[in-house]
C-alpha positions, 0 to 999 in steps of 0.5 A, spaced: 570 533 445 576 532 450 571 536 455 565 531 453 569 524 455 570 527 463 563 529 463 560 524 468 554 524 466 548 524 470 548 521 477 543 516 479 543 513 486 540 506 488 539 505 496 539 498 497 543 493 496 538 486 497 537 481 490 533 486 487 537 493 489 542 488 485 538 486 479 535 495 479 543 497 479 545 493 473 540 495 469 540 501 471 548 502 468 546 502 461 538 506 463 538 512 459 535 520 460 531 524 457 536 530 456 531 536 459 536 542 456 534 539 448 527 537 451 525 541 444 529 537 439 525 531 435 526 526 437 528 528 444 535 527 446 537 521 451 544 522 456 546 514 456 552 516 460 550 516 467 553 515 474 550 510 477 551 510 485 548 504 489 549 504 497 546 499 502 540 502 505 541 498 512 548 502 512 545 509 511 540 508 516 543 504 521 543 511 526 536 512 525 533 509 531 531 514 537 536 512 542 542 515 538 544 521 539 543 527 535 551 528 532 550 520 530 543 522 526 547 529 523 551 524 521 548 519 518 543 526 514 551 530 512 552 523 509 546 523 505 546 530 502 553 528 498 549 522 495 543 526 493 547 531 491 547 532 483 542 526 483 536 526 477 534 520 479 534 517 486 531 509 486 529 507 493 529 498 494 530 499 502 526 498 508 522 504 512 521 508 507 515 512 512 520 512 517 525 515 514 521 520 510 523 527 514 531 525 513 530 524 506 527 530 506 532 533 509 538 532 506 534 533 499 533 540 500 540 541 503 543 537 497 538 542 493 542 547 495 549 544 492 547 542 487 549 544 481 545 541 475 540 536 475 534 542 478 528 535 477 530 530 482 525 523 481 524 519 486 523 512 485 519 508 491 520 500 489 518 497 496 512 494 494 510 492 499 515 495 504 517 489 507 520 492 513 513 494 516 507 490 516 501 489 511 497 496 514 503 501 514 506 498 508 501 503 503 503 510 505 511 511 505 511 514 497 505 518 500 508 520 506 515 522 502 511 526 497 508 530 502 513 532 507 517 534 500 510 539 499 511 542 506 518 542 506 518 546 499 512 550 500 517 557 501 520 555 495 515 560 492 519 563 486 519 556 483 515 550 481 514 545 485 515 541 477 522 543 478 523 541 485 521 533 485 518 528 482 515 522 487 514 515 483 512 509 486 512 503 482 509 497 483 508 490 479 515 486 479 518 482 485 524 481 480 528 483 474 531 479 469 538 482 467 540 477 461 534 479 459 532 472 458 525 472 460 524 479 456 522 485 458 518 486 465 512 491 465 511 496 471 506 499 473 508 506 475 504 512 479 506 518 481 508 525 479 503 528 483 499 526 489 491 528 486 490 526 479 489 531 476 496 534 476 498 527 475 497 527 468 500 522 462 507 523 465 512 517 465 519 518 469 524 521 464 529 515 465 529 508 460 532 502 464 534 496 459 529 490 460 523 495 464 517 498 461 513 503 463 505 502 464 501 508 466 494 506 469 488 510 468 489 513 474 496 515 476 497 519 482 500 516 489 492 516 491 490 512 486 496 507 488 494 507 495 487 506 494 487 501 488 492 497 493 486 497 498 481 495 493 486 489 492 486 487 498 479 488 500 479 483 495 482 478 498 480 480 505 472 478 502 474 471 502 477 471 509 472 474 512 467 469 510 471 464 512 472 467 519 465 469 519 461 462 517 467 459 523 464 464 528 456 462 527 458 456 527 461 455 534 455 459 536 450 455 533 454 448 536 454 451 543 446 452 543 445 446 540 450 443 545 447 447 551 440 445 548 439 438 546 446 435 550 445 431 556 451 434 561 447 441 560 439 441 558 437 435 554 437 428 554 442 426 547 448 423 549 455 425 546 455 419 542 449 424 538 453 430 538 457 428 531 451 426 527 445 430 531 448 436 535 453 438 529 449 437 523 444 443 527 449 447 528 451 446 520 444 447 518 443 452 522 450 456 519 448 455 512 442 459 512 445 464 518 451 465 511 445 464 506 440 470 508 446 474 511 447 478 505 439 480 503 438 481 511 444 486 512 442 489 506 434 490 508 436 493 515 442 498 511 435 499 507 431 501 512 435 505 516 437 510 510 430 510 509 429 513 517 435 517 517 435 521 510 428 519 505 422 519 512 419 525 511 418 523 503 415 516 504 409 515 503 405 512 509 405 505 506 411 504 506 412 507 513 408 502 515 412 497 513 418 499 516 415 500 522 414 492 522 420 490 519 423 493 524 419 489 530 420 483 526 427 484 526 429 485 533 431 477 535 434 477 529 439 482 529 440 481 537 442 473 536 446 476 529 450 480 534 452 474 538 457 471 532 458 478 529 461 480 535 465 472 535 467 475 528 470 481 529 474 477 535 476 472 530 478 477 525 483 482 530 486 475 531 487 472 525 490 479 522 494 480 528 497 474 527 499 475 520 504 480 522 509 475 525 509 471 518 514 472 513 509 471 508 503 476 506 496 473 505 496 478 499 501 474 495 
């Protein structure tokens, strides 16, 4: 008994310390893990005495620019493997985790090699979406974790890779309740493979009070990834209408204008440019944004069919292409005109989202 009080438990540590590093250190006090050594037992053992360490991302990665010098970045990595050392469970609440993926890496395995218990280390990434990086590099610091593990660990042929390390990503919560007045909070959780098909029905084997685990029905780092694109590819839909009905009509506006206004080709004077010029251009936008859709279908048709189905189509058909492809050349050169206004607008319109604070997929 005396032996079991000064056991310290298992040791998970937390790297970050802004409101929600704070709010996950908390809870986490009180988590509970599977014991892996009575794994057999019904029901599974828990271990509730665990040793929660909690640091400050910034400070643990302050040296880690390519200006330092190489004694600096040893440094800060000799630092890194005492924290990782012993660790079941290490959380991540910081910024870069792309960035910082080879150093964690490193001392991973170095503090592998000193370790004395704990031979599964799950690693928990809960920057969704990173907020150090912009919306395009946010998708893939799990992803990029995961696999410089893999390589790292590919000489580690006696073992497997079950044995080495877990990579989580868990998505669905900006904030925890740690009164526990608002309940339990559902988070999605991927991860323990990068394929689905080793990803199985698996769950981290550690239980924070007020968190519960939701496993989507595909649950690897790959499925996060791209169920975070088809998220935002969602969202991006809307933009892009917009942006593209706002390309063809500054297109269309300028032709009425050059047409029709007395400064350039016509004889109407401005004071018909409010009700006359620009009630063209929106007529002429509607039906551009209303055939757009069946027009760039029928040309993505007809090119499949030239391309993989020729040889099989019947003369009729052939014919038919044929005419269609005549009948529209004009439109698809005047539709290059916005299209490529459109794609102007859009590189815009993104580059200048990176400078704001606040996502547009919030």
């Amino acid at each position: 008994d005396r032996k079991a009080s000064k056991d310290p438990g298992p040791k998970i540590l937390i790297i970050g310390t802004g409101e929600f590093g704070n709010a996950l250190a908390q809870s986490t006090q009180f988590a509970s893990i599977a014991d892996k050594k009575n794994a057999a037992s019904s029901p599974p053992a828990n271990i509730t005495n665990a040793t929660v360490v909690h640091v400050s991302a910034k400070d643990l990665f302050l040296n880690q620019t390519e200006d330092d010098m190489v004694d600096l970045l040893n440094q800060t990595e000799d630092e890194m493997v005492d924290l990782f050392t012993n660790c079941c469970c290490i959380m991540y609440c910081g910024k870069r985790l792309t960035q910082h993926s080879q150093t964690i890496t490193s001392a991973m395995i170095k503090a592998r090699s000193l370790s004395t218990s704990a031979p599964l280390v799950n690693f928990i990434d809960w920057s969704n979406p990173d907020p150090g990086v912009d919306d395009n590099e946010d998708l893939k610091g799990a992803v990029t974790l995961a696999c410089c593990l893999e390589e790292a660990y590919a000489d580690y042929s006696h073992l497997t890779k079950s044995q080495h390390w877990k990579v989580w990503k868990a998505t669905g919560v900006s904030n925890l309740d740690v009164a526990g007045h608002m309940g339990q909070v559902t988070v999605t959780i991927y991860g323990g493979s990068l394929c689905s098909s080793l990803s199985g029905s698996e769950i981290p084997g550690i239980q924070i009070p007020g968190i519960v685990w939701k496993l989507p029905q595909q649950s690897s780092l790959l499925d996060e990834v791209y169920d975070r694109l088809i998220t935002r590819s969602e969202v991006d839909r809307w933009y892009d209408a917009s942006l593209l009905s706002l390309a063809i009509f500054l297109f269309t506006f300028g032709y009425a204008f050059t047409r029709y206004s007395e400064y350039v080709n016509g004889n109407y004077p401005n004071t018909m440019v409010p009700m006359y010029l620009m009630n063209k251009a929106v007529a002429w936008t509607s039906l551009w944004m209303i055939i757009v859709c069946p027009f760039a279908g029928n040309i993505l048709t007809m090119g499949a069919v030239i391309k993989d189905k020729w040889a099989a189509t019947t003369i009729m058909d052939k014919l038919l292409v044929l005419v269609f492809a005549v009948l529209t050349v004009v439109p698809v050169f005047l539709f290059f005109i916005p299209w490529g206004l459109w794609c102007v607008l859009r590189h815009l319109f993104f580059m200048g989202h990176q400078y704001n604070s606040k996502s547009i997929y919030k």
